[in-house]
C-alpha positions in Angstrom: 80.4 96.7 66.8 78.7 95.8 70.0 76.5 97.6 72.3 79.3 98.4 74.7 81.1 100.5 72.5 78.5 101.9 70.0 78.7 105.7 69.0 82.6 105.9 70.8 84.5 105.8 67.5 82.9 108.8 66.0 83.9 110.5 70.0 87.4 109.4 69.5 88.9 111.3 67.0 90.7 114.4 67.0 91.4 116.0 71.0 87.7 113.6 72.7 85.8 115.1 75.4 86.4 112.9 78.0 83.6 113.9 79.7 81.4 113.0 76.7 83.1 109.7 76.0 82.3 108.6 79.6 78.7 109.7 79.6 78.6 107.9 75.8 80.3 104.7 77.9 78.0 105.1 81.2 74.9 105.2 78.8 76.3 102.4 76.9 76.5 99.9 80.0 73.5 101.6 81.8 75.4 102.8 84.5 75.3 106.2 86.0 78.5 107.4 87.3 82.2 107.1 86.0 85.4 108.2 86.1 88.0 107.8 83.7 92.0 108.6 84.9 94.9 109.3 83.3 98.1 108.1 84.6 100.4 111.1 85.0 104.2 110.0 83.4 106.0 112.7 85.5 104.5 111.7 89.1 103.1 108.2 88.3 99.6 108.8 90.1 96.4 108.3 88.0 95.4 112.0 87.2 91.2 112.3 86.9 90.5 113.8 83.8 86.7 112.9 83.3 83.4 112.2 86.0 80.2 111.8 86.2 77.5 111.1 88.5 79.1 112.0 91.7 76.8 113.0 94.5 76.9 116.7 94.6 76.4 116.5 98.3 79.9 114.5 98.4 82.1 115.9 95.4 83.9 118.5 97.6 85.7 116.1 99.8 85.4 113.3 97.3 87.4 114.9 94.4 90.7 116.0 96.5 90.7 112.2 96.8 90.0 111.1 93.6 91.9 113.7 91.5 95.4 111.8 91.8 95.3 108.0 93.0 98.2 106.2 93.8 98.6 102.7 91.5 97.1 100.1 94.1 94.7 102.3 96.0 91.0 102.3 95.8 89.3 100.5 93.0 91.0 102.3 90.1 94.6 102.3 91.8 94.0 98.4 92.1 92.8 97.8 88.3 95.7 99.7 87.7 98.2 98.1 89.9 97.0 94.4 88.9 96.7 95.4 85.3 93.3 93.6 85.1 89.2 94.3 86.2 88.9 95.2 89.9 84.8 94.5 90.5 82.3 95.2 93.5 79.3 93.7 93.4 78.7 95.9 96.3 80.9 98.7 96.8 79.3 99.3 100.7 79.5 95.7 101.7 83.2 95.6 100.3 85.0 93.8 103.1 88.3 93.0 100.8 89.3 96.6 101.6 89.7 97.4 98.1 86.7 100.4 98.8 87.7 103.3 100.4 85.9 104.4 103.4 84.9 107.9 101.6 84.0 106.2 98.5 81.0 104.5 100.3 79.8 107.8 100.5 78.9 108.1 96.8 76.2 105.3 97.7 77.5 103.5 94.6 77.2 99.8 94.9 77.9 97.8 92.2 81.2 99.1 90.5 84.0 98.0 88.0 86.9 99.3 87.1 89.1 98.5 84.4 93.0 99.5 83.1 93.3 101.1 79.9 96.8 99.3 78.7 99.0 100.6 76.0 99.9 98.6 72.6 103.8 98.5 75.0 101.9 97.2 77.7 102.0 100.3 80.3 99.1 101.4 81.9 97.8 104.6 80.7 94.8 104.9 82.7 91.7 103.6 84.2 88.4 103.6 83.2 85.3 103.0 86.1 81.5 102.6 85.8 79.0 102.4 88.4 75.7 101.4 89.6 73.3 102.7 92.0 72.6 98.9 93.5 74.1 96.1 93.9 75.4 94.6 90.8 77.9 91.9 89.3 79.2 92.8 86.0 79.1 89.5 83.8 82.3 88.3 81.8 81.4 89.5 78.9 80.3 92.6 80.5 84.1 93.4 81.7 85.3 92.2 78.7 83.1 94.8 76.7 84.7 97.3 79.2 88.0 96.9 78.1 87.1 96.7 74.6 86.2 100.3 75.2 89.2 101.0 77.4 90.9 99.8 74.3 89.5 102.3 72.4 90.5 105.0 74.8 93.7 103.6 75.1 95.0 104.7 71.5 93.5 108.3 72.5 94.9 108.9 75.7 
């Protein structure tokens, strides 16, 4: 078992706390905020069901915004959409357009964001992880985040 996805089997089991399965992942990668959606099969939109590490200052008019993401929209929408990693090395200096404007109000800066894919191949989610500075995720880095997304994905 790597480093990536130490302790999560033991938080996977019976009805997980999502929200302590993302702090278990964010601890994991040494990140320090995350969100983990759901993707809703009655409206399509990816439904937030765990987060962590979002400025209290800017979680009011964040989370309306955040709570139900269109596939292709924002980081996690993207992931989701491409059905593959969506990375910023620097979520303020993102001039792709894949950021959100309100998003670089979090300060976050080096982010990642990856599906969590179903053994039929739909998209059941997303799983994102942050840091504080800028910051590009190695390949084997994104590669041990969907090794945990994985993992997720036969819970979700």
């Amino acid at each position: 078992m790597s480093q990536a996805t130490s302790g999560l089997s033991a938080l996977l089991v019976g009805q997980p706390d999502w929200q302590v399965v993302l702090a278990r992942t964010l601890e994991n990668f040494q990140c320090v905020t995350g969100t983990v959606h759901r993707t809703d099969p009655s409206t399509g939109l990816l439904t937030l069901i765990a987060h962590q590490g979002i400025p209290p200052q800017v979680l009011p008019m964040l989370l309306p915004k955040i709570d139900n993401i269109p596939f292709g929209k924002g980081i996690a929408g993207c992931a989701a959409q491409r059905k593959e990693a969506v990375q910023l090395c620097n979520l303020q200096e993102d001039l792709g357009g894949v950021a959100k404007p309100d998003a670089r109000k979090t300060n976050v800066q080096g982010a990642l964001a990856v599906p969590i894919v179903g053994a039929d191949g739909k998209v059941l989610g997303v799983l994102g992880i942050g840091k504080m500075q800028p910051y590009d995720f190695s390949e084997a880095e994104i590669a041990e985040l969907s090794a945990v997304a994985a993992l997720i994905a036969a819970k979700i």
